[in-house]
C-alpha positions in Angstrom: 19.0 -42.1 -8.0 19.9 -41.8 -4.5 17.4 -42.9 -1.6 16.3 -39.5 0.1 16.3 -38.9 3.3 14.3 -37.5 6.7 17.0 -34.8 6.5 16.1 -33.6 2.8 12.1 -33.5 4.1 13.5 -30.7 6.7 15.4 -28.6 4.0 12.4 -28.4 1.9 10.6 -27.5 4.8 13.0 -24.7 5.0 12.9 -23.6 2.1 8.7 -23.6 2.4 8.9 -21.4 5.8 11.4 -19.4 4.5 9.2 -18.5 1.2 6.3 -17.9 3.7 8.1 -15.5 5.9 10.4 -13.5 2.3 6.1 -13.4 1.3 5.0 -11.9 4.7 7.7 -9.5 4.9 6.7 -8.1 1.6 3.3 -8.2 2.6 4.3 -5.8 5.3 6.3 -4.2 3.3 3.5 -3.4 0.5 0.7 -2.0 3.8 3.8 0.1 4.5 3.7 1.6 1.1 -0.3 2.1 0.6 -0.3 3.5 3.8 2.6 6.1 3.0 1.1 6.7 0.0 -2.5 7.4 1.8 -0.8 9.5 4.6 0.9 11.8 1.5 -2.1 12.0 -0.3 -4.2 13.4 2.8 -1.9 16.3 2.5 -0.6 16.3 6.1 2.8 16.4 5.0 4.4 19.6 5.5 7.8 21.3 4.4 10.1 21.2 7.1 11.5 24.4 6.6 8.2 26.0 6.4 8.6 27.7 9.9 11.9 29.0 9.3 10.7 31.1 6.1 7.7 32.2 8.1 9.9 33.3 10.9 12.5 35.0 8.9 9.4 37.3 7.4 8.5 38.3 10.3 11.7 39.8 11.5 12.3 41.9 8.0 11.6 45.5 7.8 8.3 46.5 6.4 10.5 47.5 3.2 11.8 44.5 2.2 8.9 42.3 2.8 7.3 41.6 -0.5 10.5 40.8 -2.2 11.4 38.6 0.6 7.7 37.1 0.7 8.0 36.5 -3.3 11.0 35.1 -3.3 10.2 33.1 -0.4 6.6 32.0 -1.7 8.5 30.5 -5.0 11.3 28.8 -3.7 9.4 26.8 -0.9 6.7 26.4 -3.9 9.2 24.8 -6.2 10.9 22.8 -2.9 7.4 21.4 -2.0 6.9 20.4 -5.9 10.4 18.8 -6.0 9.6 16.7 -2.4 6.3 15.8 -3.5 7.3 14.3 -6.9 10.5 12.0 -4.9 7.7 11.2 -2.4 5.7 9.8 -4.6 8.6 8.5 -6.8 9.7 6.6 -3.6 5.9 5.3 -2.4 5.3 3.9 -6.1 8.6 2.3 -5.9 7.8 0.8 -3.1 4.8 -0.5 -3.9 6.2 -2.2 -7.3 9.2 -3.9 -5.3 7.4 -5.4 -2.7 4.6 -6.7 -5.9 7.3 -8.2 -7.8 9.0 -9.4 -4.3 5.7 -11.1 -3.1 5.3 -13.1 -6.7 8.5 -14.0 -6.4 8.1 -15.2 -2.7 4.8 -17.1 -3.4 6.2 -18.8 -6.4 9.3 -19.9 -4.5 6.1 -20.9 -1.8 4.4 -22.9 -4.2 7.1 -25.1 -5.6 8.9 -25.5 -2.6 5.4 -26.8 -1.6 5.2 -29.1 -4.2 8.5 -30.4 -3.4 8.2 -30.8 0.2 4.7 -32.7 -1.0 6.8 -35.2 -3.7 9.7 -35.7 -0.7 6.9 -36.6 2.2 5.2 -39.0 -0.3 7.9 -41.2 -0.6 8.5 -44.1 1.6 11.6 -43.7 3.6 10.7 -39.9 3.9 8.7 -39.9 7.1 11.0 -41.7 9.4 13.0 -39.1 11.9 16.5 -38.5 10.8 19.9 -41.0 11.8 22.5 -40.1 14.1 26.0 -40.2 11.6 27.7 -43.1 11.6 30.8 -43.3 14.0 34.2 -42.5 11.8 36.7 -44.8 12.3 39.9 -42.4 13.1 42.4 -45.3 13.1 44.3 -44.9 9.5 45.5 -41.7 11.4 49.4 -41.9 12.0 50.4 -41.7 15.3 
């Protein structure tokens, strides 16, 4: 087996700060999703074409107004049903990615621990890493 080095202590140090930081991001990224899915559920979202509709009624003649308003009424009803169920679609999906992302982060954490652990115990691990040895350049043809 071949004598490790200084150099292979960094890389699984690497590879143990990059686990932490993949785990933090999907940490984040979980809050995000609970507190999307908290903000929906408060039931301040809104329809964005809401105030168009309600302007539109109020510039039609008196006639026409409660076909217009029923029609209206049921298509933003069936657009807010529609947005609702991708909104929530999209927060639960969310929410399951950045779960399965985060165990996958803190197993990557926990074996690269380990490793980086095994690597420092042995003996020539803890000294600081060589400079490379000079090349020798003269077999070059001139």
């Amino acid at each position: 087996m071949t004598q490790l080095t200084a150099l292979d202590r960094q890389k699984t140090k690497l590879v143990v700060f990059f686990s932490a930081l993949g785990l933090a991001g999907f940490l984040l990224n979980m809050l995000a999703g609970v507190g999307l899915w908290q903000y929906a559920g408060e039931g301040r979202t809104e329809v964005p074409t809401y105030d168009r509709f309600v302007g539109e009624l109020r510039h039609t003649s008196d006639s026409k107004l409660p076909v217009l308003a029923k029609s209206v009424f049921e298509n933003w009803s069936a657009c807010e049903a529609k947005r609702s169920g991708m909104t929530t679609v999209a927060i639960h999906a969310l929410i399951t990615a950045s779960i399965a992302g985060m165990a996958f982060f803190a197993i990557c954490l926990v074996l690269g621990w380990q490793v980086h652990q095994k690597v420092s115990m042995l003996t020539d691990a803890g000294s600081p890493p060589q400079p490379p040895e000079p090349v020798d350049e003269t077999w070059r043809g001139r």
